[in-house]
N, C-alpha and C positions, 0 to 999 in steps of 0.2 A: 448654346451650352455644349462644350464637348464631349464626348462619352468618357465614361472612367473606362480608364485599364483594366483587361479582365485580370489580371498580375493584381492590380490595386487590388478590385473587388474581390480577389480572391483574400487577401489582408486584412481586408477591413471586415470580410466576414468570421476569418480566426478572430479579428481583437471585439467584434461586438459580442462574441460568445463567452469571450473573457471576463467582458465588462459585463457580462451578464442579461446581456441584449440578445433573447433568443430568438423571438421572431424577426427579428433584422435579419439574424445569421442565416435565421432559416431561409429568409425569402431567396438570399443572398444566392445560397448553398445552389439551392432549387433551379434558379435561373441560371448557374454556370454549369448544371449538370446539362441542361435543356442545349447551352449553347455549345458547351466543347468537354466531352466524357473525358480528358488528358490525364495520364497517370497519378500527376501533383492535386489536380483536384478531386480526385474520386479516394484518394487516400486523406485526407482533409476532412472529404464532407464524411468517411466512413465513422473516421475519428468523433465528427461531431455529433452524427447521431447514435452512435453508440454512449455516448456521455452526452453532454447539457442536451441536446436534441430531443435525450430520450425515444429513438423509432430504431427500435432492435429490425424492422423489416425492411427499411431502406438502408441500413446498416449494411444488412447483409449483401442487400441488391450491389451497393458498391462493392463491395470486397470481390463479387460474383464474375462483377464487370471486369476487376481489376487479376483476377485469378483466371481470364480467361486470356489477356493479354500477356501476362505476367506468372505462369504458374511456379513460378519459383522465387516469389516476393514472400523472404521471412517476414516481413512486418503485417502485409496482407492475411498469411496464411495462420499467425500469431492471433491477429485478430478478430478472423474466422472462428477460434478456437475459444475467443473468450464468448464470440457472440452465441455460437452453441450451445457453451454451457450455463452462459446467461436462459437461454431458452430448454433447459432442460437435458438436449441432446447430449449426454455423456460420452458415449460411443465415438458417435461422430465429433465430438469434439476433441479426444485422444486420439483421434484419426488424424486429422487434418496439424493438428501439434506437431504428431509423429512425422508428419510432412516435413513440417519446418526445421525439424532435428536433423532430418536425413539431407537436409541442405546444408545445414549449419549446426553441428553438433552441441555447441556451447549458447545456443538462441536462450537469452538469460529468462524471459516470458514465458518461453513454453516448458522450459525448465520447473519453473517457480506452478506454472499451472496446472502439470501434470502429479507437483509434491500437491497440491492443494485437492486435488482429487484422488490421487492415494490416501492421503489423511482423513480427510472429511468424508468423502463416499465408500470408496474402497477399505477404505479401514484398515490401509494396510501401512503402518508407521513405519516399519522397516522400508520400504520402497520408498516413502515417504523421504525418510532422512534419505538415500543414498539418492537421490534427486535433486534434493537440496546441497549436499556437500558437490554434486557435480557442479552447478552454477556456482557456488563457490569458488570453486579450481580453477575454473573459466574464467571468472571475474572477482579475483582475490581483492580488491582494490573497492567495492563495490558495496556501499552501505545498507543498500534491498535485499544484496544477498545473504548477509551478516545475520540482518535482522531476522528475514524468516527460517534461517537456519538456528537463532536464537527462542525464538515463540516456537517452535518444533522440539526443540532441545528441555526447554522448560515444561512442557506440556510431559516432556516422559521422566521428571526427574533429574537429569542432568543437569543439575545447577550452578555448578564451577563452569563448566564451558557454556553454558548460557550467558552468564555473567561476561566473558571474555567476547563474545562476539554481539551483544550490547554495545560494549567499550568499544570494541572495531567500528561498528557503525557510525557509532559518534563520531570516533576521530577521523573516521573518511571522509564525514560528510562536509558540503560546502559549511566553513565557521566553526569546523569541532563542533558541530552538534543534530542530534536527528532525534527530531523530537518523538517521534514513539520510542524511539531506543531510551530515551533519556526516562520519558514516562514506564516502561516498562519496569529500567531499574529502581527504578525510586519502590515501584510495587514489590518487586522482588524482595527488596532491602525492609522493605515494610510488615511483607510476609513472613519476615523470620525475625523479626523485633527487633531490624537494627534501625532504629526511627532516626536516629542521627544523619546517619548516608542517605535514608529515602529523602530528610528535609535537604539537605545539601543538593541531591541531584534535582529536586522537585525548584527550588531557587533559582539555581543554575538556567535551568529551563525557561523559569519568569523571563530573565534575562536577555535568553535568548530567541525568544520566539514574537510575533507579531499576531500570530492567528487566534482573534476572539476565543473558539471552541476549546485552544490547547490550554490558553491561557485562566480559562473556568475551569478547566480539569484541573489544571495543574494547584489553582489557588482551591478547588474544594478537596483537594488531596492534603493541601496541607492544611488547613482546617478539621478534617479528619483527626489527622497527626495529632494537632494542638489538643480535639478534644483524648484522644486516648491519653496524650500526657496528663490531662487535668483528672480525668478517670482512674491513674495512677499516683495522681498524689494524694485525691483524697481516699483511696482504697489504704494509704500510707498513713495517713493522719486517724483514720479508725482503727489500724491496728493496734496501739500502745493500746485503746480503749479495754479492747477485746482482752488483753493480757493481763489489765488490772482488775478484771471482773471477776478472773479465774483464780485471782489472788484468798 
């Protein structure tokens, strides 16, 4: 029997993580670390255990390995910066971000992550938004950035240009459509009792999506809808009641 390709086995350990095949991936991961530390796989396996892998500490080893060859890999040092803060590290993780800006001023990641700890820790929504409009500027074209510059925008009010950078995402996105943008406006259109628009974009969405979880929002969203409507017609049907009593 011949050996597989480490090329292969590098492959086949991305698609069994895909397929949801973790301990393949892992074994996989494991033994091509052992056999050749090379840039393409230590960026891979960091990927993996940071996600389906779940080991924020071999996470880091790679990135470790990979920032020691590489100190100026924005993808590595991006990375670094999520595992941080996955692990608490605030400081250190707006450090190493800050890295990756001073390589790459427009790095849409570290952008997006340092609005995410403006808003949510630091509490500071002004730094917040002008974070988020830079990844913007950078990546006009870019339906992630639309988005969280939209859930940022609505969070303070702003709700016409919320509304406009929803729509942007959508229409960026691969098929006209991105399905939390779409989820989002249907809520929005909800929240202000245009039930009409939230069922129309909440449809739309059926339409367009495949993914089990979106597709249960989306149908208990409009089930929702339905029953508010049915809670307004009977609210409708006891008023005359109410009018002829006081007669």
């Amino acid at each position: 029997q011949q050996p597989v390709h480490k090329d292969a086995r590098l492959l086949l350990a991305h698609l069994s993580a895909v397929l949801g095949d973790i301990e393949e991936a892992r074994g996989l991961y494991e033994g091509l670390l052992v056999e050749r530390a090379e840039i393409d796989v230590l960026h891979q396996a960091a990927a993996f255990y940071f996600g389906p892998g779940d080991d924020l500490g071999r996470a880091r080893g790679c990135l470790e390995r990979l920032l020691v060859r590489s100190p100026k890999d924005v993808d590595a040092l991006t990375r670094m910066g999520r595992v941080e803060l996955a692990q608490g590290r605030v400081d250190a993780a707006e450090a190493v971000l800050q890295q990756a800006l001073a390589v790459d001023p427009g790095t849409r990641e570290a952008l997006l992550l340092l609005a995410r700890i403006s808003d949510e820790i630091a509490e500071d929504p002004n730094q917040a938004e002008h974070l988020l409009r830079k990844a913007l500027k950078a990546h006009p074209f870019d339906p992630v950035s639309h988005f969280n510059l939209a859930v940022h925008l609505s969070r303070t009010d702003q709700w016409p240009e919320a509304v406009r950078h929803l729509e942007r995402a959508s229409s960026f996105a691969p098929g006209g459509v991105f399905p939390e943008a779409h989820l989002a406006l249907a809520r929005l259109h909800s929240g202000r009792g245009e039930e009409a628009q939230a069922r129309s974009r909440l449809e739309e969405l059926l339409l367009a999506v495949d993914d089990a979880v979106m597709i249960d929002t989306a149908r208990s969203e409009l089930a929702s809808l339905s029953d508010q409507d049915s809670a307004k017609n009977q609210t409708n049907l006891k008023e005359p009641e109410k009018k002829e009593g006081r007669r």
